[in-house]
C-alpha positions in Angstrom: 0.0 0.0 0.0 1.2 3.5 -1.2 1.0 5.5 2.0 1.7 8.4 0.6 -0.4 8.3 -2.2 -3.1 8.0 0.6 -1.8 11.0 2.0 -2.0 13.1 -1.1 -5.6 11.8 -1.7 -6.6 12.4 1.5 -5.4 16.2 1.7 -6.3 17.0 -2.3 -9.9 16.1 -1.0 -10.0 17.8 2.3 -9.1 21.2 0.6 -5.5 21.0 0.0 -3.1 22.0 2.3 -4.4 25.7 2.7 -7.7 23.8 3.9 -5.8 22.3 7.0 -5.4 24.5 10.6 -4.5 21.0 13.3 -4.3 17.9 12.7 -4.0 14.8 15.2 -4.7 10.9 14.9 -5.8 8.2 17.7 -5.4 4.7 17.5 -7.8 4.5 14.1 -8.7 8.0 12.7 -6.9 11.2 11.2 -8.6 14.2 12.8 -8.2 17.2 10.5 -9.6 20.5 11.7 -10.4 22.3 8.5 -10.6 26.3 7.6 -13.6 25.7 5.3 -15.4 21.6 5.8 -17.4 22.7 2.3 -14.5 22.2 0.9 -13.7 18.6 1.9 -15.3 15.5 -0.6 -16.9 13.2 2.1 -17.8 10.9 -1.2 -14.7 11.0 -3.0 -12.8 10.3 0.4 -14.6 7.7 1.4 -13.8 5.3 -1.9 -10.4 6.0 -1.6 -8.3 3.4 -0.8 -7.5 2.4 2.5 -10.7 4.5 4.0 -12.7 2.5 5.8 -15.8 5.8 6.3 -15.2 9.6 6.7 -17.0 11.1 10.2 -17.5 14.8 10.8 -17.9 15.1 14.4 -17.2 17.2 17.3 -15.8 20.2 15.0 -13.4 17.3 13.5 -13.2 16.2 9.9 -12.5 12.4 10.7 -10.9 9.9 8.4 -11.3 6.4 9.9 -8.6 4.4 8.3 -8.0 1.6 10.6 -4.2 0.2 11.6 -2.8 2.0 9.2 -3.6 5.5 10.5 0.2 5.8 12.0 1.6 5.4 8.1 -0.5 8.0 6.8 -0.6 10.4 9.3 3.3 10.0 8.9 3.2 10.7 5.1 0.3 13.5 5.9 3.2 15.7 8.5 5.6 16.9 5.9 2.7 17.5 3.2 1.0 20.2 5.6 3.5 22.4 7.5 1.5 22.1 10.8 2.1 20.2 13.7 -0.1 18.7 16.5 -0.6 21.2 18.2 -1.9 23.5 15.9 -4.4 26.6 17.9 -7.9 25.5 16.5 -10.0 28.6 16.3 -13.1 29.3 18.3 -15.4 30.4 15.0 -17.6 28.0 14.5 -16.9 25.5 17.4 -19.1 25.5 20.5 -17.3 25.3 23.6 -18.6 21.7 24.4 -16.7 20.4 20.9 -13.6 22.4 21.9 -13.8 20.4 25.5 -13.9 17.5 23.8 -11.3 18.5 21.7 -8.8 19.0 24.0 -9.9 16.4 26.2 -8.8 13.9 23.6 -6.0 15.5 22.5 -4.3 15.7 26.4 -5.2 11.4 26.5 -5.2 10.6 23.0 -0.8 10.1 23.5 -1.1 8.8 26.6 -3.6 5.8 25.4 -0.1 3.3 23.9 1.6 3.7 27.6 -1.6 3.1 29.5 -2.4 0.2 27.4 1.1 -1.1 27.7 0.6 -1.0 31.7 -2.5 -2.7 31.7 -1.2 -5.6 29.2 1.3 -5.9 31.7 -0.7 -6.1 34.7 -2.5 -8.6 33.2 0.5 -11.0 32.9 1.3 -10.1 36.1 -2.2 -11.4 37.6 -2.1 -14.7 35.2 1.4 -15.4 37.2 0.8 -14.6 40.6 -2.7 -16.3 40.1 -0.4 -19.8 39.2 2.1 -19.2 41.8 -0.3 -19.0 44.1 -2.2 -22.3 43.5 1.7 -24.1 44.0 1.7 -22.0 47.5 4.1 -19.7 46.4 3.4 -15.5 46.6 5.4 -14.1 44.1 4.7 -10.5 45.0 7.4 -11.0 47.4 10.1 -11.5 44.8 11.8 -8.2 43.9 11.6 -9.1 40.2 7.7 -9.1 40.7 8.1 -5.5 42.2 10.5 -4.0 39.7 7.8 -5.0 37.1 4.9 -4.1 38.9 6.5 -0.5 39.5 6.7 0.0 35.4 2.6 -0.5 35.3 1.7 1.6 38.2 4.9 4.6 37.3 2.3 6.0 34.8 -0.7 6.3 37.2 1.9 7.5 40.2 3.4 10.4 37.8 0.3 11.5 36.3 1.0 14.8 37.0 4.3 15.1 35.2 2.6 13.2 31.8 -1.0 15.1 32.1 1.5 18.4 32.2 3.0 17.4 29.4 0.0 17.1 26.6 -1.8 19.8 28.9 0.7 21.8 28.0 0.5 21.4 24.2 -3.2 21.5 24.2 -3.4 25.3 26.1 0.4 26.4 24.8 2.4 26.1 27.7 5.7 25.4 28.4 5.8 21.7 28.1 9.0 22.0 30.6 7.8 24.1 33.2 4.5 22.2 33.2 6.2 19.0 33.4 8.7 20.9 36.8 4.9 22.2 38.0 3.5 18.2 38.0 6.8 16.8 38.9 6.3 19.7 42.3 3.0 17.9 42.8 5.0 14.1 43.1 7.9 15.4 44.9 8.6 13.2 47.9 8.8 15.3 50.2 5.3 17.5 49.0 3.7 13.6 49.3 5.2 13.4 53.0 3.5 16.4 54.0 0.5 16.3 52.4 0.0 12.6 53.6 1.2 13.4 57.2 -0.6 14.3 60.8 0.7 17.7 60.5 -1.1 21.0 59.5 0.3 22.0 55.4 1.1 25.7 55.3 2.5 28.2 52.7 4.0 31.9 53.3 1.8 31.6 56.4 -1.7 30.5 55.4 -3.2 27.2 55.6 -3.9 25.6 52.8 -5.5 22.6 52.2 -3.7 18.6 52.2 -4.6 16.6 49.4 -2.2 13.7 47.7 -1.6 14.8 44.2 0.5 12.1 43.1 -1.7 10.0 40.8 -4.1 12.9 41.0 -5.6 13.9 37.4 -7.6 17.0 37.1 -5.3 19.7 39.4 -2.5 19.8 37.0 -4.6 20.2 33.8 -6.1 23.5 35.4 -2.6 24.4 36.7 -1.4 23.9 33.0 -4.5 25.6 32.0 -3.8 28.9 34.3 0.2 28.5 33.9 -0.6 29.0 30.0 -2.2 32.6 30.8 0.1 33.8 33.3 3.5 32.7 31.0 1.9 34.6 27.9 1.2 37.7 30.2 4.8 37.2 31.7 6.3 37.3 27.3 4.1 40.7 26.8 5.2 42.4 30.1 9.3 40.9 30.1 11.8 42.2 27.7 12.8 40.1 25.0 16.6 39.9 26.7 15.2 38.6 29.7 12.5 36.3 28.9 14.7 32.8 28.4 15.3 33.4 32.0 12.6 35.5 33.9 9.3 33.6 32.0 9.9 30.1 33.3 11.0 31.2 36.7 8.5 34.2 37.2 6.1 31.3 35.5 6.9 28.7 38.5 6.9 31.7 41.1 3.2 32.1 41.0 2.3 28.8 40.1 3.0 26.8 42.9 1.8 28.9 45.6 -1.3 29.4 43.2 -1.2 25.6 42.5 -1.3 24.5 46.5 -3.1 27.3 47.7 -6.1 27.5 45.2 -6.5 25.7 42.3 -5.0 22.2 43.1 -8.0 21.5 45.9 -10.4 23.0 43.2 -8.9 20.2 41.2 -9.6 17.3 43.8 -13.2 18.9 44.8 -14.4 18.7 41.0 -12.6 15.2 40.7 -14.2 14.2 43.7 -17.5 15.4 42.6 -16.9 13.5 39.0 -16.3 10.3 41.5 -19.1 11.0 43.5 -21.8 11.2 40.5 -20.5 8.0 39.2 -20.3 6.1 42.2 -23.5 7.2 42.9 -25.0 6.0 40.0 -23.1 2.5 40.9 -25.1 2.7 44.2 -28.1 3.5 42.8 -27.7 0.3 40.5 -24.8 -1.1 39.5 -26.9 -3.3 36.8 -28.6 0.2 35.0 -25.0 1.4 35.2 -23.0 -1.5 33.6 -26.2 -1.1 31.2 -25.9 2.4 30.1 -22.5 2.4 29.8 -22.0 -1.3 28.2 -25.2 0.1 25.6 -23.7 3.9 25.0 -20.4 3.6 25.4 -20.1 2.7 21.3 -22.7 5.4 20.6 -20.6 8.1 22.4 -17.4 6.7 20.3 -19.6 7.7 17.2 -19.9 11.6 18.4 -16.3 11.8 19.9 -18.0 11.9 23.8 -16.4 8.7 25.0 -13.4 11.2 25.7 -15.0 13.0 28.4 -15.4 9.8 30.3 -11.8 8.4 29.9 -10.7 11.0 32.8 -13.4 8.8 35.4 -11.7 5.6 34.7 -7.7 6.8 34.7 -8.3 8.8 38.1 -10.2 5.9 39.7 -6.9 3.9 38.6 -4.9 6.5 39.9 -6.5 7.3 43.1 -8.3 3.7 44.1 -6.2 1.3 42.0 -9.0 -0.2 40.3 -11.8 0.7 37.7 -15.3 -0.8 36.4 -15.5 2.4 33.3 -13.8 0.3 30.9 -15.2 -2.8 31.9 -18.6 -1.9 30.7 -17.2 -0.4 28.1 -15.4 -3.9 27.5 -19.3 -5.2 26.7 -19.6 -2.7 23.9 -16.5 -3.4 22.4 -17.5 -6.9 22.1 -20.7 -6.7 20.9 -19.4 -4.6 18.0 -16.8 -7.2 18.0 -19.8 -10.0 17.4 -21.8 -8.3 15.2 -18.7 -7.5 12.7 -18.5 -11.4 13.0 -22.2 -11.9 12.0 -22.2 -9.4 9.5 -19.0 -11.4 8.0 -21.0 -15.1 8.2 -23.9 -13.3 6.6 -23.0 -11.4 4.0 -22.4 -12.4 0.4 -20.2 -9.2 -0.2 -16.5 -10.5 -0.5 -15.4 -6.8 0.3 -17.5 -6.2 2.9 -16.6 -9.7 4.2 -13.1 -9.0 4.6 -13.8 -5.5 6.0 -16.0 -7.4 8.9 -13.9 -10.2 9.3 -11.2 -7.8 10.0 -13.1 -4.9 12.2 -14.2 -8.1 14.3 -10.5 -9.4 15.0 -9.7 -5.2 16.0 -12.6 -4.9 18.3 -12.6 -8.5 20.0 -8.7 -9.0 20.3 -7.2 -5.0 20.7 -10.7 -3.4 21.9 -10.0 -1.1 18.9 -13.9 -0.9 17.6 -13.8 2.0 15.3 -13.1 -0.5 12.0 -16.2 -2.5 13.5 -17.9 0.7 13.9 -17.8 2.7 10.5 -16.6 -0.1 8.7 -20.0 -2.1 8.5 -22.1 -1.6 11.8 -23.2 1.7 11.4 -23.1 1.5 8.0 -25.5 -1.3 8.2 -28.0 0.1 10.6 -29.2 -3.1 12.0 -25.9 -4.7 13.6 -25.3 -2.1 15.4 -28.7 -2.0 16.8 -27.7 -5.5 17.7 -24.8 -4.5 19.0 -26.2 -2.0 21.3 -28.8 -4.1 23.0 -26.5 -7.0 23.8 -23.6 -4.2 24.9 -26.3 -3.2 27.8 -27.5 -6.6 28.8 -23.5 -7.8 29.1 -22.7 -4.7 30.9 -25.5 -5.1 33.2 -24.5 -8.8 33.9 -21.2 -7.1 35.0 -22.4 -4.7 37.0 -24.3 -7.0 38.8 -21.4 -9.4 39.2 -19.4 -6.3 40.6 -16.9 -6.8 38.3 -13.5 -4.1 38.5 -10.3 -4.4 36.7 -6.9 -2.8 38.2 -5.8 -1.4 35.2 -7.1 0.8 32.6 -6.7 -1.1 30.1 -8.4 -1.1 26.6 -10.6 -4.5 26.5 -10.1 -7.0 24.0 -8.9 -10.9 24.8 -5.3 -9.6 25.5 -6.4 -8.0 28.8 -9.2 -10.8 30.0 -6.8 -11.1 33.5 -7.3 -7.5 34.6 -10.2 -8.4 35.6 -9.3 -11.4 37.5 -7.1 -9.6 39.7 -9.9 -9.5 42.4 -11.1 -12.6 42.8 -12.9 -15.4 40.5 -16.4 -14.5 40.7 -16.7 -11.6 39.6 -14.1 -12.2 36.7 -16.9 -15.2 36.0 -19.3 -12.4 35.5 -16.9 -10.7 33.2 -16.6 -14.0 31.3 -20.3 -14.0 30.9 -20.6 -10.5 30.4 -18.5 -10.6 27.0 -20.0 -13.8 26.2 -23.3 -12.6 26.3 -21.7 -9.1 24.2 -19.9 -10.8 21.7 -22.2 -13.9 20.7 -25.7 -12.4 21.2 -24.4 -9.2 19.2 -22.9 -12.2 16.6 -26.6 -14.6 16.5 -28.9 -11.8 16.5 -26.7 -10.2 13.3 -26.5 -13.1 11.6 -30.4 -14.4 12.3 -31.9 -11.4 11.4 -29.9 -9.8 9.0 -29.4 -6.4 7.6 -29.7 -5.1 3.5 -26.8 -5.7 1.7 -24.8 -2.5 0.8 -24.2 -3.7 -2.9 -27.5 -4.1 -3.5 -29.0 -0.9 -2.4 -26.3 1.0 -4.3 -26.7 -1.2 -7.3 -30.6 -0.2 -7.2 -29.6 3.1 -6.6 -27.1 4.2 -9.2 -26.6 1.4 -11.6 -27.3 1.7 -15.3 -29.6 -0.8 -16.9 -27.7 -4.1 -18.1 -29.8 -6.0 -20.1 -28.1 -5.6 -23.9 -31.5 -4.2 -25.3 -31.5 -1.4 -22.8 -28.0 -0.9 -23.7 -29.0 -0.7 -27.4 -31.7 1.5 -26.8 -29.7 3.7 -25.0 -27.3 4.1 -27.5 -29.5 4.6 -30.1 -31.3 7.9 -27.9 -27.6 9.3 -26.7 -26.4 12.6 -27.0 -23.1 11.9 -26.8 -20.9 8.6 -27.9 -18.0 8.2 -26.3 -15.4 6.1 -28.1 -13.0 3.6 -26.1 -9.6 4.5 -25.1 -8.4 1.2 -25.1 -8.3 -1.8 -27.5 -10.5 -5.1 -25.7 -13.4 -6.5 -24.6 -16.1 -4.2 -23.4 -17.9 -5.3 -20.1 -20.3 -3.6 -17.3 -19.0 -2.5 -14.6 -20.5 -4.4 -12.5 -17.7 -7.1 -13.2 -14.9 -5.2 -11.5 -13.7 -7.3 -8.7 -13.6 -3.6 -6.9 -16.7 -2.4 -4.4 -16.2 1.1 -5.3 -16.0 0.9 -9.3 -18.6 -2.0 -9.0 -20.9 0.1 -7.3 -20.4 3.1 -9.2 -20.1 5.2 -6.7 -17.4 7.4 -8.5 -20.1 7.7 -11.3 -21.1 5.4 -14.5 -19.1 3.9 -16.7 -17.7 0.9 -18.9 -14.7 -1.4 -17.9 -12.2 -2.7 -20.6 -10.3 -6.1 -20.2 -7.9 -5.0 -22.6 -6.0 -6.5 -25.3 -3.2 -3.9 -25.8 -1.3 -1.8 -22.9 -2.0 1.6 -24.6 -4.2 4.3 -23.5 -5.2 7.2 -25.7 -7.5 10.3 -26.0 -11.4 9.1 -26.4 -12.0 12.3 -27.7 -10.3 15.9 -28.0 -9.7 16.7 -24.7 -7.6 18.2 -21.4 -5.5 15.9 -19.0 -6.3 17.4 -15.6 -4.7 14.9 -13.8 -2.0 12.0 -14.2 -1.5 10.4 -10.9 2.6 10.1 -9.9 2.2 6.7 -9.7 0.8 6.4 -13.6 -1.6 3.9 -13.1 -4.7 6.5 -13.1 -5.9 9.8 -14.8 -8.1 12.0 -15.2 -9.6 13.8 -18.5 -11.9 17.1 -19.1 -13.4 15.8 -23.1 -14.2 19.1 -24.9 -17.8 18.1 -24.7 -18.1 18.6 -20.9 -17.8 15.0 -19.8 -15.1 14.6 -17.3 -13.3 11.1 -16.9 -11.3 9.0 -15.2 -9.7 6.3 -16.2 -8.1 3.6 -13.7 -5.5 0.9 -15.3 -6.1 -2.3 -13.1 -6.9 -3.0 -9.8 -4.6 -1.7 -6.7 -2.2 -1.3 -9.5 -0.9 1.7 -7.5 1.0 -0.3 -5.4 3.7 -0.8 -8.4 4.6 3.0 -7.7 4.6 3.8 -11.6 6.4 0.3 -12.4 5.8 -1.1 -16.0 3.6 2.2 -16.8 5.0 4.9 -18.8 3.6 8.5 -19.4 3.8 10.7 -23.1 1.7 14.0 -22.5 2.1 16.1 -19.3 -1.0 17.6 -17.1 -2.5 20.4 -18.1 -1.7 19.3 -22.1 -5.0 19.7 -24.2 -4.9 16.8 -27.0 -6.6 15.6 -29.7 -8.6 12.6 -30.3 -6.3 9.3 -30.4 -3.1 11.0 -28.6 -1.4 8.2 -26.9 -1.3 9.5 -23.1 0.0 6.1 -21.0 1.2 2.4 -21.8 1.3 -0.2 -19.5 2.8 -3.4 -19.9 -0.3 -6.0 -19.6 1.8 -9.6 -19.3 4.2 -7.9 -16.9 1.0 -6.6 -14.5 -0.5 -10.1 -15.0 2.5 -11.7 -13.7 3.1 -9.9 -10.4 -0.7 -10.8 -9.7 -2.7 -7.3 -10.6 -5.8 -7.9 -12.4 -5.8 -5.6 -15.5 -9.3 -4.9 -16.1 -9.7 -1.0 -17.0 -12.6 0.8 -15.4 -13.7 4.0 -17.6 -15.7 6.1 -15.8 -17.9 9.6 -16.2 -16.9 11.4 -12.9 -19.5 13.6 -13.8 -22.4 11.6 -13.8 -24.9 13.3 -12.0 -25.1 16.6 -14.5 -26.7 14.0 -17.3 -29.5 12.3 -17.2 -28.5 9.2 -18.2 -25.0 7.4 -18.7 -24.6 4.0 -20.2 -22.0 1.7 -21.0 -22.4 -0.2 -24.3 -21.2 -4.0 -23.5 -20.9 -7.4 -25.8 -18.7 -5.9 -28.2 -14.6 -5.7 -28.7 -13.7 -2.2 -28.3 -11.3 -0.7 -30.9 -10.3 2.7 -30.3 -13.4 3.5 -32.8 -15.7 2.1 -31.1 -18.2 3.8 -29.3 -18.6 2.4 -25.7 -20.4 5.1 -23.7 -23.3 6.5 -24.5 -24.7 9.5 -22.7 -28.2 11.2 -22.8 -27.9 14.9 -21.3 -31.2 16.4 -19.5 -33.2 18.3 -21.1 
C-alpha cells in the first residue's frame, strides 16, 4: 500500500493543504480541523483506498482508516507544514466540541503507555494467580516488584505526563508544566500532604490533598500557567525572557497551584467520583447497562473522551476501575456483530472488511473499524450491537466486576479483571459472552440489507443488452474507447467502489493492448505520480477518469509509462499512457480498465455499451444529457 499516495488523496480532497489548521490521529482515525469543511469531498474520500468511512464530528473532519492511520498520518506531516498542536480557532466551534477536543487530545498520547501498563498487569495477575495455587506469593520476589512499578509509574506520575499534553493543548511550556507536576509528586510535598501535620505556605493554611496519581489539578494548573506565562512574554523584555518567563512562570504557580487551584482540582474530581459512584449505588446493573449500551454510541460523536478522565483517576487514586469494563461489553458486541455481518454477508469486500473490524474490536478493543466499517453503515448490527452491549454490561455490573488497570478491552487484557477474585471475573466472562455472541446470533439471524445491492438499485445503469441498445440509439453523446478489448459492465470489477459506481457510471475494458489514448479531443487534468490513473476534461463537458487495473498503484509507476504532461489539451487518439499488460498479470494485478464519467450526475443518463470488442473507434459510452 502506497501511503503516501493516501496522503496526497486524502489532503487534495480535504481542501489541499491551505484547507488544514491542526491535525491529530488516535489509534484509528486522522482528525483534520479544516478552515472551510465545504471544501472537503466526504464521497470522494470515502472510496479511496485504505478509507474504511469519513465522520465529521465534534468540530473534527474524521478519516477512519484503521491500523494504518500511523503510516498515513506520517506521510500527511511533511505534506501540511503544521504540527499537533496546531491553535484551533473558536469560530464555529461551540465550547462543548472544543472540550472534547482538548480532552482527547491531552489522553489521545497517553492511550499506547496506559495500554502497555495494563497488558502488563494482566501478565502479572495470570502469574501470581499460578504461583499462588503451588503455594508460592510471588509479590514477594523483587523481580515481581520491579515489574509491577513499570505499570503503576504512569498512574503514580500523572502529573508530570497530564503536564506534558496539557501543555501542548493550552500552549504552555511543556517543561515548566512537566517541573509544576513533577512539584506535585515530589517526595517530600507527598510526606506532607499525607502526614498528621497541618500544610502551610507563606503563612496561610492551605489545604492537604495527595496529588501524586491525582488527574484534574495539573490540567487547570497547565490551564492557568498558560495565561500567566503569555502575560509574563508581553510584560518581560525580549533579553530577559529565556530566564525570567519560566522562573517568574513557576513563582506564582505553585503557591497558586497549592493554595487555590490544586484543591479546586480534587473537589471537582471528587464530585466527578461521587456522580459515578452514585450512579453505581443506585444500581450497578442500570450502570453496567448504560455504559455497556452507549459507550459505542458516544465513540460515534467523539464523547467517549469526556469519560476516559473517570476511569484513569479511579486507577490513579483507588487502583482499580469498572468504566472500561462496561465499556469492554460494547466493544464486544461490536466485535460480534462484525463477525455476523461477516458469516452473513455475500459481499466479499465487505466480508473481509468485517472479518477484520471483528479481530480489531474482540482482540485490541479497537472498535472504530467495527464501527464505521460495517455496523453503522448497516444500521441493524449495530442496533444489535447495542442491546447486547447493555444486557453484558449489566451482567457485570451486577457481578461487581473491576479491573486494576485501565486497560483497553479486548482478549489480551481478559486477567485485569481477575485480579480481584474469580467470581466476579466469571461475571466478566459472561458478560462478554453474552456481548460478543448475542451481538454475533442476533446479526447473523436477522440480517441487515446488503450494501451492494442498495447501491446497485440506486445508481446502476440498466444491463440488459437491449437497454443498452436503446440507450445508444437515444444518446447525446458517444463516447469512443480509449483502449483496445473487450467491453464489459461495470459491475464485473472485482472492486466495491467501481462496481458500485459510486465514482459515477461507466464501462470497464479487459484490454487487449497496454496503450491508452484520447477518447476524444480533450484536457489531462490529472496523471497520478504513480501512472496507473488519470483524469480527463473531453471538450464536450464529460469529465473522466480512467483507472488501469486494480490496486495497481501499489507498483509506484512500475511497468507504466507517461507521453503528454497535465495540463496538455490533445486531440482525439493522442497516446497519453502504456502499461505493460503480461508484466502486470505476472506480479498478480488484475488488469481490467474501469472507464468512468466522474460527472455523472449533471446528465440524465450514462450507459455503457457492452458485448462488443472495443477498438479505439468504437463507441462504448453512451450519454443522454437532461433536457
Amino acid at each position: 500500500m502506497n501511503y503516501n499516495q493516501i496522503a496526497r488523496d486524502i489532503l487534495k480532497n480535504v481542501g489541499g493543504s491551505g484547507n488544514v489548521k491542526g491535525l491529530t490521529h488516535c489509534f484509528t482515525r486522522l482528525r483534520f480541523q479544516l478552515k472551510d469543511s465545504k471544501k472537503a469531498n466526504k464521497e470522494t474520500i470515502e472510496h479511496l483506498e485504505g478509507v474504511i468511512s469519513v465522520v465529521e464530528s465534534g468540530g473534527q473532519f474524521q478519516v477512519v482508516l484503521g491500523t494504518k492511520v500511523n503510516q498515513v498520518y506520517d506521510a500527511l506531516v511533511p505534506m501540511l507544514s503544521i504540527d499537533e498542536t496546531t491553535e484551533i480557532s473558536e469560530e464555529k466551534v461551540s465550547i462543548w466540541n472544543r472540550i472534547l477536543i482538548a480532552v482527547s487530545a491531552m489522553f489521545t498520547p497517553m492511550v499506547p503507555a496506559i495500554a502497555a501498563s495494563g497488558l502488563l498487569k494482566g501478565f502479572l495477575t495470570i502469574a501470581k494467580i499460578v504461583a499462588a495455587r503451588h503455594g508460592v506469593d510471588i509479590t514477594l520476589n523483587q523481580t515481581y516488584t520491579l515489574i509491577m512499578a513499570g505499570t503503576d509509574a504512569l498512574f503514580y506520575f500523572m502529573p508530570v505526563i497530564l503536564a506534558y499534553t496539557s501543555a501542548k493543548v493550552f500552549k504552555a511550556n511543556e517543561f515548566i508544566a512537566m517541573a509544576l507536576g513533577g512539584t506535585m509528586c515530589y517526595p517530600a510535598v507527598v510526606a506532607l500532604m499525607t502526614g498528621q501535620d497541618a500544610v502551610s505556605m507563606f503563612g496561610i493554611s492551605i489545604t492537604k490533598a495527595s496529588y501524586a496519581s491525582s488527574v484534574i489539578p495539573i490540567i487547570i494548573g497547565v490551564f492557568i500557567l498558560s495565561y500567566v506565562q503569555k502575560f509574563l512574554e508581553k510584560v518581560i523584555p525580549e533579553v530577559l525572557k529565556i530566564i525570567l518567563v519560566p522562573g517568574l512562570s513557576l513563582l506564582v504557580m505553585i503557591p497558586a497551584t497549592f493554595m487555590v487551584f490544586g484543591p479546586i482540582g480534587i473537589y471537582i474530581g471528587n464530585a466527578i467520583n461521587f456522580v459515578y459512584t452514585g450512579m453505581m449505588n443506585l444500581s450497578p446493573a442500570i450502570c453496567g447497562a448504560f455504559i455497556g449500551g452507549m459507550w459505542c454510541v458516544f465513540v460515534i460523536f467523539g464523547a467517549h473522551r469526556a469519560l476516559l478522565p473517570i476511569g484513569i483517576n479511579d486507577v490513579a487514586q483507588f487502583g482499580h476501575q469498572n468504566l472500561l469494563a462496561f465499556a469492554g461489553a460494547a466493544n464486544f458486541s461490536q466485535g460480534g456483530a462484525a463477525l455476523g455481518v461477516m458469516l452473513k454477508t455475500r459481499n466479499k469486500d465487505l466480508k473481509t472488511v468485517a472479518a477484520s473490524a471483528a479481530i480489531s474490536a474482540s482482540v485490541c478493543g479497537i472498535t472504530e473499524p467495527a464501527i464505521y466499517g460495517c455496523n453503522l453503515r448497516l444500521k441493524r448490527p449495530m442496533i444489535y450491537a447495542i442491546i447486547c452491549g447493555a444486557i453484558g454490561g449489566a451482567i457485570m455490573g451486577i457481578g461487581g466486576v473491576y479491573g486494576d488497570s485501565f486497560a483497553n478491552n479486548g482478549i489480551l487484557t481478559f486477567a485485569t479483571y481477575a485480579a480481584f477474585g474469580m467470581k466476579p471475573f466469571v461475571y466478566y466472562l459472561i458478560g462478554v459472552g453474552v456481548s460478543f455472541f448475542g451481538a454475533m446470533v442476533l446479526t447473523y439471524l436477522f440480517g441487515f440489507d446488503e450494501m451492494e445491492d442498495k447501491k446497485k438499485k440506486a445508481i446502476a445503469p440498466a444491463k440488459e443488452e437491449a437497454a443498452e441498445s436503446e440507450a445508444a440509439a437515444e444518446a447525446d453523446l458517444l463516447i469512443s474507447s480509449p483502449i483496445e478489448g473487450e467491453a464489459v459492465s461495470m459491475t464485473e470489477v472485482n472492486d466495491e467502489v467501481f462496481s458500485s459506481m459510486a465514482l459515477g457510471n461507466g464501462i470497464a475494458i479487459i484490454p487487449e493492448k497496454g496503450e491508452v489514448v484520447a477518447p476524444e479531443d480533450c484536457t489531462v487534468t490529472l496523471i497520478y505520480p504513480t501512472l496507473h490513473a488519470l483524469g480527463l476534461m473531453l471538450d464536450n463537458g464529460v469529465e473522466m477518469i480512467i483507472h488501469v487495473g486494480i490496486n495497481t498503484v501499489q507498483l509506484e509507476g512500475k511497468h507504466f509509462e507517461k507521453f503528454v504532461e497535465e495540463g496538455a489539451h490533445i486531440k482525439k487518439g493522442t497516446k497519453i499512457l502504456s502499461f505493460d499488460i503480461d508484466a502486470l498479470k505476472k506480479e498478480g494485478y488484475d488488469t481490467i480498465v474501469p472507464i468512468i464519467v466522474s460527472n455523472t450526475p449533471v446528465f440524465q443518463q450514462v450507459s455503457g455499451i457492452t458485448g462488443k470488442k472495443a477498438t479505439l473507434n468504437t463507441s462504448v459510452i453512451a450519454i443522454k444529457k437532461n433536457q
